[in-house]
ZATORKE-331477 format. One record per residue (C-alpha): x negated, y, z; residue in one letter. Coordinates in steps of 0.2 Angstrom, whole numbers, plus 5000, padded with zeros to 4 digits. Example, Ala and Ser with C-alpha at 12.3 -4.5 7.8 and 13.67 -1.06 7.14 Angstrom:
BEGIN
493849785039A 493249955036S 
REM end
This chain:
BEGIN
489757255197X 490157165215X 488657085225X 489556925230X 491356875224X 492456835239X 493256675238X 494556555247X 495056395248X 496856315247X 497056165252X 496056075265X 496955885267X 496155755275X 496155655260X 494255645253X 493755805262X 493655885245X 494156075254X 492756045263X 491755995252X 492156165240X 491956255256X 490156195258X 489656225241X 490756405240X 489556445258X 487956375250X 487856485236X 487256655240X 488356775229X 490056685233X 490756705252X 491956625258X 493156725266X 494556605271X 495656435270X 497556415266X 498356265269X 500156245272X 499756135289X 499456225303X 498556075310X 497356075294X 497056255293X 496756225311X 495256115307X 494756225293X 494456365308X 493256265319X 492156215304X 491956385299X 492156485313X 491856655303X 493256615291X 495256705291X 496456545288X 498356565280X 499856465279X 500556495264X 499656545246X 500956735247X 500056775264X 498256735254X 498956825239X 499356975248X 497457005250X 496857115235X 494957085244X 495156905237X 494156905221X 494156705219X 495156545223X 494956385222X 496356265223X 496156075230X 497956035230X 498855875223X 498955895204X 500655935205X 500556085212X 498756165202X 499856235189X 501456345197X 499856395212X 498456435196X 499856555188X 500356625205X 498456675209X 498456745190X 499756855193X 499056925209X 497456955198X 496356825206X 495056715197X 495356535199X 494456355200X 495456205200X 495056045205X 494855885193X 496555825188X 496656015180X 498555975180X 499955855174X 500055895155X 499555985141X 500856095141X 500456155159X 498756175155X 499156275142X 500356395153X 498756415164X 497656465150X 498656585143X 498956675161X 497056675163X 496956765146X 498256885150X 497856925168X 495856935160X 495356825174X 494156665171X 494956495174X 493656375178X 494056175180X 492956075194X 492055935186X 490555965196X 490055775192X 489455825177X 487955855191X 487855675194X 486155615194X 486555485184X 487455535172X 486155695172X 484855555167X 486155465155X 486555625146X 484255675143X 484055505138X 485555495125X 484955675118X 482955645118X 483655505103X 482855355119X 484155235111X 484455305090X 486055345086X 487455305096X 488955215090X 489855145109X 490055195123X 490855095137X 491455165156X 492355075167X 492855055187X 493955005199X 494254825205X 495754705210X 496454775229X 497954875232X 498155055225X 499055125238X 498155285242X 499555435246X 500355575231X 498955485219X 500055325217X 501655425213X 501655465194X 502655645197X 501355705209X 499755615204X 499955615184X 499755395184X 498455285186X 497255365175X 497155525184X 496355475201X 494555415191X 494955445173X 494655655174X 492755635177X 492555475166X 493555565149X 492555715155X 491055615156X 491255535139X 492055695127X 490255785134X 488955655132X 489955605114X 489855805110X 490855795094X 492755775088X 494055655094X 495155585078X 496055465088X 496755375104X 497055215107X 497955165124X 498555025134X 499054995152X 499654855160X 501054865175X 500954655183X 500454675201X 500754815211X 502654835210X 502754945226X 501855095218X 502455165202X 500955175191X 500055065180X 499054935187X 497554925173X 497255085161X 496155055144X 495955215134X 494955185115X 494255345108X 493555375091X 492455515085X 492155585069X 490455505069X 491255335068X 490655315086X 492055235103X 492155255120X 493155125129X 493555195145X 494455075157X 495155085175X 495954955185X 496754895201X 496854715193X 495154685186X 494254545196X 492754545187X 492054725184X 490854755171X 489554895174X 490055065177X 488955135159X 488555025144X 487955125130X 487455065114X 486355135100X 485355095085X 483855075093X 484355015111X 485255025127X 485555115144X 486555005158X 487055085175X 487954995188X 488155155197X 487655085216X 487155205226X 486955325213X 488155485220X 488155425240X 488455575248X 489555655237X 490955785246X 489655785262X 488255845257X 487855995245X 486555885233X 485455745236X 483755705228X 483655555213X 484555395222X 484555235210X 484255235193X 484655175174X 484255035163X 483255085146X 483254965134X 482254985118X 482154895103X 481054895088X 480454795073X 482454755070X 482654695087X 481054555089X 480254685100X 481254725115X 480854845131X 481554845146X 481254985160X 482055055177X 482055265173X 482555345192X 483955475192X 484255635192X 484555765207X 486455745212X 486355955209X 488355965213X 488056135220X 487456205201X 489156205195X 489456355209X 487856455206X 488356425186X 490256525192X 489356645200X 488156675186X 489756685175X 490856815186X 489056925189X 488356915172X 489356845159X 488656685159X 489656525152X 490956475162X 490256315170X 491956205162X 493356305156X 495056275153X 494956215136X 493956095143X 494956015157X 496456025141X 495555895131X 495355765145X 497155795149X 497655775131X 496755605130X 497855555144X 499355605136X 498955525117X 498355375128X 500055345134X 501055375120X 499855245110X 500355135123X 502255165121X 502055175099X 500855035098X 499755145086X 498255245086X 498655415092X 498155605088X 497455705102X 497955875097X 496655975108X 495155875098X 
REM end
């Protein structure tokens, strides 16, 4: 068995700072190394090059390709593009993280899965925000039973301003509204609800915004078999928010507003416990009632890496597989035929 897998970054745009961000993460855990950038601007690779000095940079992904000393690479490309790059880097035998849309559609997800399992490399999708301390203290307080038995669970964000933000506003490079905050919210959801999906329920709204081409307001429903519903809303037309978390249960509440909660994210490799949750408890059929502030969670993005490496160098789990990033892409896709058919839709990846 290797010591360290060797790994390299495509993509490194301005936008978010995200290949900087994996870079930081790839450098900070000790039995990754990152060994170079690829970007198809010679002006970003540049960039790439004075903040990691030690690092080879590349042009295009056949130079990158060409190094059979590449073990690992992670992809933080416009979602258009993570498909035809994921199967390119399978057939040149690489193993591959993809960043958070995993990709466009169901079926393209399902092309990358398949030439993971036929090149017997891992494909491993970057929802690192499972790590949010938040949602981290969310997710104990929902298992320890703190609230009973949940039966909704409501996520929403966004705001009313102007979605113009680059590829994400154009439907055939970004996916559609729904897939700028949606892949960590679905994400979110289909892991704190933990059991199977028997519908979707969609509806978006297109009233505003006429000079981009995707929906202005997104409302997915999703039932589980439990009988428990996630409403999971985002929206460029929504001038009074709600909080970001409200989840209910038999025997209480946990509220989060979200403020301050993940500040740093994308420059900094974690951050201690920032902000907190609202627990609300209820007993003696509801005349006793609890209130409390419960502090976060560590933002431990950098885990999700040191789980990879665990995977790659002992057969650990794979930190989010490709199964995984399928689902939330299949909610998005029932979402939106709902939407057209006016009916409950199957997700077929449950």
């Amino acid at each position: 068995m290797p010591d360290t897998i060797r790994c390299a970054v495509i993509g490194y745009g301005p936008m978010h700072h995200f290949g900087r961000a994996h870079c930081a993460w790839i450098d900070h855990t000790s039995e990754l190394e990152l060994v170079g950038v690829c970007d198809i601007d010679p002006e970003r690779a540049e960039v790439a090059k004075q903040d990691w000095p030690e690092i080879e940079t590349w042009n295009s992904t056949a130079q990158l390709f060409a190094r059979e000393d590449i073990d690992l690479v992670s992809i933080v490309t416009p979602h258009f593009t993570h498909c035809p790059i994921a199967l390119e880097a399978f057939e040149a035998g690489k193993h591959v993280v993809v960043e958070k849309a995993m990709c466009l559609s169901v079926a393209e997800a399902t092309a990358m899965i398949e030439a993971a399992e036929a090149a017997g490399k891992t494909l491993a999708v970057h929802h690192n925000r499972r790590h949010d301390g938040n949602f981290r203290r969310i997710r104990q307080l929902v298992e320890d039973g703190e609230i009973g038995r949940v039966f909704q669970i409501d996520l929403q964000a966004g705001g009313y301003g102007d979605p113009e933000h680059g590829w994400y506003t154009e439907k055939a490079k970004g996916g559609g509204l729904l897939y700028f905050w949606g892949p960590h919210a679905v994400d979110w959801v289909l892991t704190l609800a933990g059991e199977r999906m028997t519908g979707v329920t969609g509806f978006f709204h297109k009233l505003v915004w006429d000079h981009v081409d995707i929906a202005d307001h997104a409302k997915v429903l999703i039932r589980f078999e439990s009988g428990c519903v996630a409403d999971v809303t985002y929206s460029r037309i929504n001038a009074a928010p709600r909080p970001l978390w409200r989840i209910l249960g038999t025997e209480g509440a946990i509220v989060d507003t979200g403020a301050g909660a993940t500040r740093g994210y994308e420059q900094v490799i974690s951050t201690p416990p920032q902000g907190s949750v609202k627990l609300i408890r209820v007993s003696d059929r509801g005349r006793r009632r609890e209130e409390m502030e419960v502090p976060n969670l560590d933002n431990d993005w950098h885990s999700y890496w040191q789980e990879l490496a665990d995977h790659l160098l002992r057969g650990a789990p794979v930190p989010v597989t490709g199964h995984d990033g399928r689902r939330t892409i299949a909610v998005f896709e029932a979402a939106e035929r709902s939407s057209r058919s006016g009916v409950t839709e199957p997700v077929p990846y449950e």
